[in-house]
Biopython code that builds the backbone (N, CA, C, O; Angstrom):
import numpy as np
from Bio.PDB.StructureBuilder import StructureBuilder

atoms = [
    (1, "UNK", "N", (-4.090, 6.089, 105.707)),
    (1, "UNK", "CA", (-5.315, 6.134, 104.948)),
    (1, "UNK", "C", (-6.441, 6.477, 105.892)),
    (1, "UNK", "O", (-6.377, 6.253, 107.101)),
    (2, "UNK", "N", (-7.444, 7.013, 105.306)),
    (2, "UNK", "CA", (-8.829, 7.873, 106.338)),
    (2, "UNK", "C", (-9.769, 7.656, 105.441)),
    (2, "UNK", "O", (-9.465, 7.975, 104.292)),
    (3, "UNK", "N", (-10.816, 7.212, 105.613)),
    (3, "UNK", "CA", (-11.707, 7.964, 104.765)),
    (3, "UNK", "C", (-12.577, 9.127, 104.886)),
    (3, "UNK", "O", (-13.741, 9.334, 104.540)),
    (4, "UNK", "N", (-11.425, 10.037, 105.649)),
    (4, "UNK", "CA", (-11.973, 11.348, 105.679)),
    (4, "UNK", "C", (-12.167, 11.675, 104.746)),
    (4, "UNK", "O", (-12.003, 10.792, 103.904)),
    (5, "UNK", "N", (-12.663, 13.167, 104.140)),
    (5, "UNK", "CA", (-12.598, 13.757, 102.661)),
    (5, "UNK", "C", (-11.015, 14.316, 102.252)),
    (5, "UNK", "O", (-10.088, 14.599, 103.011)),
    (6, "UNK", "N", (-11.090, 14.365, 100.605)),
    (6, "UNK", "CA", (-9.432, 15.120, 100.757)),
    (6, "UNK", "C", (-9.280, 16.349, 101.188)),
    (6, "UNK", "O", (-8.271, 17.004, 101.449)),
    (7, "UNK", "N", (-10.708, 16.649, 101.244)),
    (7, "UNK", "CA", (-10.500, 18.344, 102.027)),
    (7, "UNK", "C", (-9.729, 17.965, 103.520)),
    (7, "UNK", "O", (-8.790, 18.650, 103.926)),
    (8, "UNK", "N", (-10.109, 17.114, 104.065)),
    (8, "UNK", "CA", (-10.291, 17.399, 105.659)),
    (8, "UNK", "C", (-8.472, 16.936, 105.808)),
    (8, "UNK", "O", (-7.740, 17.562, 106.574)),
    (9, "UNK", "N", (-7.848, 15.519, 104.766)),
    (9, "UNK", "CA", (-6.576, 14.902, 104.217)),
    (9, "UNK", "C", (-5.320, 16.394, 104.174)),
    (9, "UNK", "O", (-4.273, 16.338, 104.818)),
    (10, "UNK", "N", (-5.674, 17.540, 103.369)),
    (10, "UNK", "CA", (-5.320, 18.625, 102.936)),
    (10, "UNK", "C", (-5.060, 19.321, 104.163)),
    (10, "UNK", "O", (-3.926, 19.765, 104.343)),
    (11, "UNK", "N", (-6.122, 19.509, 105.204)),
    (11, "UNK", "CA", (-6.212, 20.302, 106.251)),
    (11, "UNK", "C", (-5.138, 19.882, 107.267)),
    (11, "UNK", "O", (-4.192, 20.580, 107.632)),
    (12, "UNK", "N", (-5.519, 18.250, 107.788)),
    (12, "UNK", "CA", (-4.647, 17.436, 108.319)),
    (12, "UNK", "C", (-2.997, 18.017, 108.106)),
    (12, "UNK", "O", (-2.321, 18.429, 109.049)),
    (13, "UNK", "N", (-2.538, 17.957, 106.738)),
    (13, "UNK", "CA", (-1.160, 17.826, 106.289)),
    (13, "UNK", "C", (-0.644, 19.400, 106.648)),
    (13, "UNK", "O", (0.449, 19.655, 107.153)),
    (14, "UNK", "N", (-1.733, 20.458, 106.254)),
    (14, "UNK", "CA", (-1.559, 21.753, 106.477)),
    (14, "UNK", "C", (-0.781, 22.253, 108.091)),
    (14, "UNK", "O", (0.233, 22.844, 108.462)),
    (15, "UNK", "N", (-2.107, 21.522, 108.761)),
    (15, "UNK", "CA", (-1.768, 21.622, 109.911)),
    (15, "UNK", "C", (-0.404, 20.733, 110.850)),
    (15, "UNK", "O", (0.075, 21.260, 111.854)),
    (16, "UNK", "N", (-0.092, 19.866, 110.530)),
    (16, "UNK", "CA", (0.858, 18.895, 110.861)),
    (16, "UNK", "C", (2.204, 19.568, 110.325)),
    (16, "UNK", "O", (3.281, 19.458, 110.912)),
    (17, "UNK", "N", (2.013, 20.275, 109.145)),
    (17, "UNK", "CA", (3.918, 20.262, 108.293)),
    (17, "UNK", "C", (3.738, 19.011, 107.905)),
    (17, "UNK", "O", (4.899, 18.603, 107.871)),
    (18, "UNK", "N", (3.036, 18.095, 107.578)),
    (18, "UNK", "CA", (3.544, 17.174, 106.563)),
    (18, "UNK", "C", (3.409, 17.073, 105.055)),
    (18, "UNK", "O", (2.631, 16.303, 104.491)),
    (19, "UNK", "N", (4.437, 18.127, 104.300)),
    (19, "UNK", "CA", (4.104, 18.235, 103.208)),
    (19, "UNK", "C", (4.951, 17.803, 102.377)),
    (19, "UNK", "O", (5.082, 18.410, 101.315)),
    (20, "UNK", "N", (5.740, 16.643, 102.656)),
    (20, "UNK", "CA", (5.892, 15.643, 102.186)),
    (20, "UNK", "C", (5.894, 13.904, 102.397)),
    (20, "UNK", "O", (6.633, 12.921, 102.339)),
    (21, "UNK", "N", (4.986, 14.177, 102.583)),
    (21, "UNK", "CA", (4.407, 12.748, 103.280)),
    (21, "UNK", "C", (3.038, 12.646, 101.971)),
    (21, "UNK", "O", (2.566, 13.625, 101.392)),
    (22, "UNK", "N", (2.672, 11.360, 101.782)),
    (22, "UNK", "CA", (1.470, 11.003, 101.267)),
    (22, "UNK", "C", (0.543, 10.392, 102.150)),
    (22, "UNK", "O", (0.779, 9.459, 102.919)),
    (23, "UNK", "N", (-0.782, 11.132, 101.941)),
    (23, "UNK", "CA", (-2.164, 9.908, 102.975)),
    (23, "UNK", "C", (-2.542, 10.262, 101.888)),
    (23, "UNK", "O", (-2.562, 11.224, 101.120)),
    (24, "UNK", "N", (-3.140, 8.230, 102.120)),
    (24, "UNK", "CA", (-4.341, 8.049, 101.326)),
    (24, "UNK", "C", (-5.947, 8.364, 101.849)),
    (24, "UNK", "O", (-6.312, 8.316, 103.023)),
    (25, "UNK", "N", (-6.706, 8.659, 100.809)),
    (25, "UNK", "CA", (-8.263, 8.893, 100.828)),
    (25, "UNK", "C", (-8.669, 7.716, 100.806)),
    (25, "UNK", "O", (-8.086, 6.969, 100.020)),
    (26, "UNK", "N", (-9.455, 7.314, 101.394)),
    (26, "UNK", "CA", (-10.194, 6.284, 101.166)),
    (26, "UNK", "C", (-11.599, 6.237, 101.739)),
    (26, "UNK", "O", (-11.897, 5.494, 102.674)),
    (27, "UNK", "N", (-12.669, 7.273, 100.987)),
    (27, "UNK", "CA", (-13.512, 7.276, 101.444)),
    (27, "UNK", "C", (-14.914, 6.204, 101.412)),
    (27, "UNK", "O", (-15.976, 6.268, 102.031)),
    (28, "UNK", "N", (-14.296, 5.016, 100.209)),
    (28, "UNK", "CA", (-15.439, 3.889, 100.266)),
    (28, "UNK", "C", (-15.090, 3.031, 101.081)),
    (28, "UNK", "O", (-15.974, 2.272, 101.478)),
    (29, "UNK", "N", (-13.597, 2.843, 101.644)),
    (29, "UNK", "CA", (-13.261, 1.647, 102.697)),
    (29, "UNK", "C", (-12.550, 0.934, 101.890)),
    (29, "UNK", "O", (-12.317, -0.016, 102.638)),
    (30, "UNK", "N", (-12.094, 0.716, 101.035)),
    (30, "UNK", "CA", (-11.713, -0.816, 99.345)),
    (30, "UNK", "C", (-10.330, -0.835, 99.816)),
    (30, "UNK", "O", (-9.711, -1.899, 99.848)),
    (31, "UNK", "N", (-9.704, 0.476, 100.252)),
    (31, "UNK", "CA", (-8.334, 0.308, 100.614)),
    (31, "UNK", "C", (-7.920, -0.203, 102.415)),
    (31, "UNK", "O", (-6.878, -0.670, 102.876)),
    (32, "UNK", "N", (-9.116, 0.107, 103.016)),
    (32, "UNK", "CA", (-9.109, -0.181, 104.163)),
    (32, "UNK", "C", (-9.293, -2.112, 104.258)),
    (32, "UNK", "O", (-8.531, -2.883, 104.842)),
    (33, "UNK", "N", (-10.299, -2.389, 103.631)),
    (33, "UNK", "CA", (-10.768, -4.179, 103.499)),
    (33, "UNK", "C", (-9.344, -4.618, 102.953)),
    (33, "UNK", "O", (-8.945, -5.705, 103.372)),
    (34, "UNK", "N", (-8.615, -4.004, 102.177)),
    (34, "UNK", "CA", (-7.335, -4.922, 101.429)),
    (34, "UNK", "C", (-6.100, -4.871, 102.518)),
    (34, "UNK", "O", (-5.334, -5.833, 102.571)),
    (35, "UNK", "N", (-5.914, -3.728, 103.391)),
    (35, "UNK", "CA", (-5.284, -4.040, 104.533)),
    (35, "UNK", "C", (-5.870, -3.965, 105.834)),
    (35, "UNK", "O", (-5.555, -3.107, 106.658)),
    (36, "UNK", "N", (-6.995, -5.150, 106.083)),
    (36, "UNK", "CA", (-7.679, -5.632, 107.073)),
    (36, "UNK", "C", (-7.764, -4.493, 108.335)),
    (36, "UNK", "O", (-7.480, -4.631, 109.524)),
    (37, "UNK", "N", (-8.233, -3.401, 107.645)),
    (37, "UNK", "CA", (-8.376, -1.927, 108.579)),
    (37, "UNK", "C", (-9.793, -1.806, 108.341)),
    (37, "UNK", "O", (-10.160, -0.664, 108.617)),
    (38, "UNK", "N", (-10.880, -2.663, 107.869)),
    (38, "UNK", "CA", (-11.909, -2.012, 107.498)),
    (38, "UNK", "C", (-12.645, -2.714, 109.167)),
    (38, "UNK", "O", (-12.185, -3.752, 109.643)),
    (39, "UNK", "N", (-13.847, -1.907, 109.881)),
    (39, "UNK", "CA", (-14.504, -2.225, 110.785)),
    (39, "UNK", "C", (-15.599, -3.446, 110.423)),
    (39, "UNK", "O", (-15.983, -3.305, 109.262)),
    (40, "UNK", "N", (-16.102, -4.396, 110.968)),
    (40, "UNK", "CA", (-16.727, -5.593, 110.350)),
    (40, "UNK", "C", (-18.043, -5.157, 110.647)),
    (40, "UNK", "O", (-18.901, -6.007, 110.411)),
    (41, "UNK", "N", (-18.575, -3.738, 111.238)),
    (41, "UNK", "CA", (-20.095, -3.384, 110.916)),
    (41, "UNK", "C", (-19.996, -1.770, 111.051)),
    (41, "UNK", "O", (-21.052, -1.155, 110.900)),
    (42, "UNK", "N", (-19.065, -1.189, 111.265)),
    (42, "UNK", "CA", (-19.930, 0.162, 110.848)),
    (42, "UNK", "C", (-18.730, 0.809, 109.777)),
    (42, "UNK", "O", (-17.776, 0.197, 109.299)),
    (43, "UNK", "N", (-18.994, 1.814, 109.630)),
    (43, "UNK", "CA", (-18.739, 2.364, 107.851)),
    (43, "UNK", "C", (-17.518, 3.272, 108.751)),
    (43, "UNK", "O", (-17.704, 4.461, 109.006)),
    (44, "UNK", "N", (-16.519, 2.688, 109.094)),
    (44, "UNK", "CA", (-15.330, 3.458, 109.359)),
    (44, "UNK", "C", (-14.052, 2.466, 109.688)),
    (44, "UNK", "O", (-14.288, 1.356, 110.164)),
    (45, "UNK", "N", (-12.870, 2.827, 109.462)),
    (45, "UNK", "CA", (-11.773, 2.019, 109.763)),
    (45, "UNK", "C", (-11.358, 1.874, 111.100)),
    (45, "UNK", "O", (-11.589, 2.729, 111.955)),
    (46, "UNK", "N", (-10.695, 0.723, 111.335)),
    (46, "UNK", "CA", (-9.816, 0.285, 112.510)),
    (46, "UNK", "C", (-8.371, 1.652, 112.560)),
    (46, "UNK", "O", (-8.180, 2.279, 111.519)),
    (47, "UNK", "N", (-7.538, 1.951, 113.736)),
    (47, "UNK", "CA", (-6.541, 2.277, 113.406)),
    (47, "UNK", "C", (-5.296, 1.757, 113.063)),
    (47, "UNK", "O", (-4.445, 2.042, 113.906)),
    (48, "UNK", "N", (-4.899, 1.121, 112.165)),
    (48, "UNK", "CA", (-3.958, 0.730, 111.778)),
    (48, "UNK", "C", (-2.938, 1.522, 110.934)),
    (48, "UNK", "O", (-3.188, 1.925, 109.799)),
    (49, "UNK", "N", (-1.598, 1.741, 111.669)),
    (49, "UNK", "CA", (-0.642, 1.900, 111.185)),
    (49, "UNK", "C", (0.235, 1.621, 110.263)),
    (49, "UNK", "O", (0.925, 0.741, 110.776)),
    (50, "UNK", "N", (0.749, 1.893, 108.903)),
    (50, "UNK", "CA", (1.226, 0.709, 108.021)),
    (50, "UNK", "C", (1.811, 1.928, 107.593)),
    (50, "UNK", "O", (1.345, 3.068, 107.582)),
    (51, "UNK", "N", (3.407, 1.291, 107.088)),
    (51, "UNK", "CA", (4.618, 2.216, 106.436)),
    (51, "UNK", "C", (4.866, 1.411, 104.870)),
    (51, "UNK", "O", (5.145, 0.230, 105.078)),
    (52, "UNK", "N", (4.843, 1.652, 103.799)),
    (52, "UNK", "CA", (4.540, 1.274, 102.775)),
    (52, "UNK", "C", (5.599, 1.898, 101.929)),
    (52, "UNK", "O", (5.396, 3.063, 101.590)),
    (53, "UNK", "N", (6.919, 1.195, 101.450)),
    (53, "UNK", "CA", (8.247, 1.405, 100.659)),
    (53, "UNK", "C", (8.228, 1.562, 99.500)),
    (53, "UNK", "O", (7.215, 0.964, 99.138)),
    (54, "UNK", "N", (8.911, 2.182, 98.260)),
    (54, "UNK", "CA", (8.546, 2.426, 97.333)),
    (54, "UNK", "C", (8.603, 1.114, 96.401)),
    (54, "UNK", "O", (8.763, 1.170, 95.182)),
    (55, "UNK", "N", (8.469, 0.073, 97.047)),
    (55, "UNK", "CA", (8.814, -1.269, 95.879)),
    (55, "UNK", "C", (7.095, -1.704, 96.109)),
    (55, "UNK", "O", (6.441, -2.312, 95.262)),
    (56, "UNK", "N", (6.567, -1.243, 97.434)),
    (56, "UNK", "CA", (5.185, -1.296, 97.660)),
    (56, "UNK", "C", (4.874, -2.678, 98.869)),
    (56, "UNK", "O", (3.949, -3.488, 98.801)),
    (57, "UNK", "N", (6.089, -2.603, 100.053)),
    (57, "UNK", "CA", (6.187, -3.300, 100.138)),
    (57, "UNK", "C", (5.994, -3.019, 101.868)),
    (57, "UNK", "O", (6.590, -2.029, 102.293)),
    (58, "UNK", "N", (5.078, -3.960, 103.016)),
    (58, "UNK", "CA", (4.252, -3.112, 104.074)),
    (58, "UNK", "C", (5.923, -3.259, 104.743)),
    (58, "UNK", "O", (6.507, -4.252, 104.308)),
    (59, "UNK", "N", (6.590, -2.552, 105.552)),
    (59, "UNK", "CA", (7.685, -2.429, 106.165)),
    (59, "UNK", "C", (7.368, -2.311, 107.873)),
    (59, "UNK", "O", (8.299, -2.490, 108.659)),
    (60, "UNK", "N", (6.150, -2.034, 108.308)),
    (60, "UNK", "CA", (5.865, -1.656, 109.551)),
    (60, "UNK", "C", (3.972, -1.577, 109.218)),
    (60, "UNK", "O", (3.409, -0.900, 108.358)),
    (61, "UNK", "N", (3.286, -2.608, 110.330)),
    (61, "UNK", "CA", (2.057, -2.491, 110.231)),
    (61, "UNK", "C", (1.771, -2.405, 111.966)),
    (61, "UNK", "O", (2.693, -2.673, 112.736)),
    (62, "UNK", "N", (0.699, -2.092, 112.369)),
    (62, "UNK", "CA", (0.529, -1.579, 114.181)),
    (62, "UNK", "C", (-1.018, -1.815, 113.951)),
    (62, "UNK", "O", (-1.461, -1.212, 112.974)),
    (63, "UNK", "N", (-1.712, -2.397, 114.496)),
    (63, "UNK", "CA", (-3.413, -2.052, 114.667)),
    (63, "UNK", "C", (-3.706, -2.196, 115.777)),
    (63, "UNK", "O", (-3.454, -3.191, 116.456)),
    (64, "UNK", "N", (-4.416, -0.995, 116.199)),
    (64, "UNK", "CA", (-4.395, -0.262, 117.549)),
    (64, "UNK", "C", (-6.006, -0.412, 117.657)),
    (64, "UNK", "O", (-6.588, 0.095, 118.616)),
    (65, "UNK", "N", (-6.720, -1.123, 116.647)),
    (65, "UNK", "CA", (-8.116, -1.177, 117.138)),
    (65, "UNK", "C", (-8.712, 0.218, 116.921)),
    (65, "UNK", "O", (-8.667, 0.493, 115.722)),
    (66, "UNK", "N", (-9.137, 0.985, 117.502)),
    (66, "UNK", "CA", (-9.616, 2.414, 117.658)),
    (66, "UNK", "C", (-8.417, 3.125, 118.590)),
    (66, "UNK", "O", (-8.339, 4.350, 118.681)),
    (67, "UNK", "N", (-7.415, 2.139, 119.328)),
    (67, "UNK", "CA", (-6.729, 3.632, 119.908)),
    (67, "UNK", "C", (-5.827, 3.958, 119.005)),
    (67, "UNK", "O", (-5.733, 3.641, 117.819)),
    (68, "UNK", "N", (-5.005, 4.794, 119.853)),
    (68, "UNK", "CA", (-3.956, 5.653, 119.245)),
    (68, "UNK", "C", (-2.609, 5.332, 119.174)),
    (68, "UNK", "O", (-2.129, 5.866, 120.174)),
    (69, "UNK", "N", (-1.677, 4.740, 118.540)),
    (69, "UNK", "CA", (0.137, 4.732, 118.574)),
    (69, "UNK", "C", (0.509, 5.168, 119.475)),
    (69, "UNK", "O", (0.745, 6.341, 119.186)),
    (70, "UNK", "N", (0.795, 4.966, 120.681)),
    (70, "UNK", "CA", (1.924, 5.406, 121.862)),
    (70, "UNK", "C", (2.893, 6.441, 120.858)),
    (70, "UNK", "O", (3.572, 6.063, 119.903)),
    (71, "UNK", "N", (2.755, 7.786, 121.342)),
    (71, "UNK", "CA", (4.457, 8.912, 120.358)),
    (71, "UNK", "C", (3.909, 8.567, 119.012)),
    (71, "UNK", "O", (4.902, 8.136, 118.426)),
    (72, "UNK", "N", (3.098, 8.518, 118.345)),
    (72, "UNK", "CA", (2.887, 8.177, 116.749)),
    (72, "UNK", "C", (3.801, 8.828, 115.905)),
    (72, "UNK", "O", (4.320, 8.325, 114.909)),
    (73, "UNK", "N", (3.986, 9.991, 116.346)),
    (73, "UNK", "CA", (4.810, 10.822, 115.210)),
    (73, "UNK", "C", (6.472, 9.942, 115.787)),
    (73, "UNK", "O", (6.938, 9.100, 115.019)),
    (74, "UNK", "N", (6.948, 10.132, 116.645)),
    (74, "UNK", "CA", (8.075, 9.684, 116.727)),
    (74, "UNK", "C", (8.667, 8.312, 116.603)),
    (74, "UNK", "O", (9.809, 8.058, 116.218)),
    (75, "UNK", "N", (7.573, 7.304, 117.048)),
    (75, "UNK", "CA", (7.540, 5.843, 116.505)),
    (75, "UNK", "C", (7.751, 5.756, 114.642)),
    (75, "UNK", "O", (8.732, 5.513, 113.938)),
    (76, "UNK", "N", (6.622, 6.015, 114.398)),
    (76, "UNK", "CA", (6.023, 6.542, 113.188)),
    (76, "UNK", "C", (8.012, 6.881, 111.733)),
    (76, "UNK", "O", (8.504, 6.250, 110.798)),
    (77, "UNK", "N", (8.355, 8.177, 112.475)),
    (77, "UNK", "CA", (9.227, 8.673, 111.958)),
    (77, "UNK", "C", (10.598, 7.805, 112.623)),
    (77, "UNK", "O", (11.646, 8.174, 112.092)),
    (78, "UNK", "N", (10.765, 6.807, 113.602)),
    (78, "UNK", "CA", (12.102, 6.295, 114.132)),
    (78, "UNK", "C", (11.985, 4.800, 112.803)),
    (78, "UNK", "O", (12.927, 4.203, 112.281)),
    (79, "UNK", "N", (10.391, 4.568, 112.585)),
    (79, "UNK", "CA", (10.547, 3.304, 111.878)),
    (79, "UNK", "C", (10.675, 3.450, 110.654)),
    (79, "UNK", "O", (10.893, 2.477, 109.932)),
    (80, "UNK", "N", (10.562, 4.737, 110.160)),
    (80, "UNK", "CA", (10.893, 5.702, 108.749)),
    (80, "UNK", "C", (12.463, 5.172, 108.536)),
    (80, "UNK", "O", (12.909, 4.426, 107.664)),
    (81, "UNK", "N", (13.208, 5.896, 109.766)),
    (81, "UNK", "CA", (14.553, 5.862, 109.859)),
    (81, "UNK", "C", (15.176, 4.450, 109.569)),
    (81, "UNK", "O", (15.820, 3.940, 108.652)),
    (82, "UNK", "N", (14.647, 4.037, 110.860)),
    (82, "UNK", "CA", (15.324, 2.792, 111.107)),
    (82, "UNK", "C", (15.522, 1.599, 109.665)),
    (82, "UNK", "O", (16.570, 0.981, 109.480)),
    (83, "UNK", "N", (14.500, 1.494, 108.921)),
    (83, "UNK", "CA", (14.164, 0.971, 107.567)),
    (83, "UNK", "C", (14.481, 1.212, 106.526)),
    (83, "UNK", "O", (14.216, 0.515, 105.547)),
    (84, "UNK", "N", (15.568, 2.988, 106.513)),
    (84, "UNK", "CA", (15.936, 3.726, 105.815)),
    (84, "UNK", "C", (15.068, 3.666, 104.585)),
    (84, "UNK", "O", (15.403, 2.879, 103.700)),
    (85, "UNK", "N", (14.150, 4.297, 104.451)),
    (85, "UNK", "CA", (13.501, 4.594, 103.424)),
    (85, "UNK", "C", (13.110, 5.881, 103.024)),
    (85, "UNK", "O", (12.606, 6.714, 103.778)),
    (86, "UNK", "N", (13.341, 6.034, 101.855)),
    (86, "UNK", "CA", (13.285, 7.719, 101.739)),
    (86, "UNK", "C", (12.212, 8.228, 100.856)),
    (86, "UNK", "O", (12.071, 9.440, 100.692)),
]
sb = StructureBuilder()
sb.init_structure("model")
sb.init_model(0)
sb.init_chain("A")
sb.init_seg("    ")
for serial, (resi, resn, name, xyz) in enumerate(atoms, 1):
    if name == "N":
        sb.init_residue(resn, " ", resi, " ")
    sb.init_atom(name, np.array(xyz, "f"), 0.0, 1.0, " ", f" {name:<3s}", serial, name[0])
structure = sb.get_structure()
């Protein structure tokens, strides 16, 4: 989730090959405050990582504060695997 715009969401996925993957928009923050990603004074999220199963259920959460996932894509995609979720 970002609360980038879905333009910028679109661009992201374009550029990556992830076109089957879902990110969420979240440009008021509402989804960020419900998984404790929202910043406690300025108008942008923490980075937190979270893998989310189709029963809706968090399988893998990481909050990195502002940095970045060590390998994100490959962490990211081993905990895809590992959890077998499709």
């Amino acid at each position: 989730m970002s609360r980038d715009s879905s333009e910028s969401h679109r661009n992201f996925i374009a550029k990556h090959k992830l076109n089957e993957m879902t990110l969420l928009v979240d440009e008021k923050g509402k989804i960020a405050k419900l998984y404790d990603a929202d910043h406690w004074l300025l108008p942008l999220s923490k980075r937190v990582y979270i893998i989310i199963d189709k029963k809706m259920n968090i399988i893998y959460r990481k909050d990195m504060g502002f940095g970045l996932l060590e390998n994100q894509t490959e962490t990211l995609l081993g905990e895809i695997d590992h959890n077998k979720i499709e």
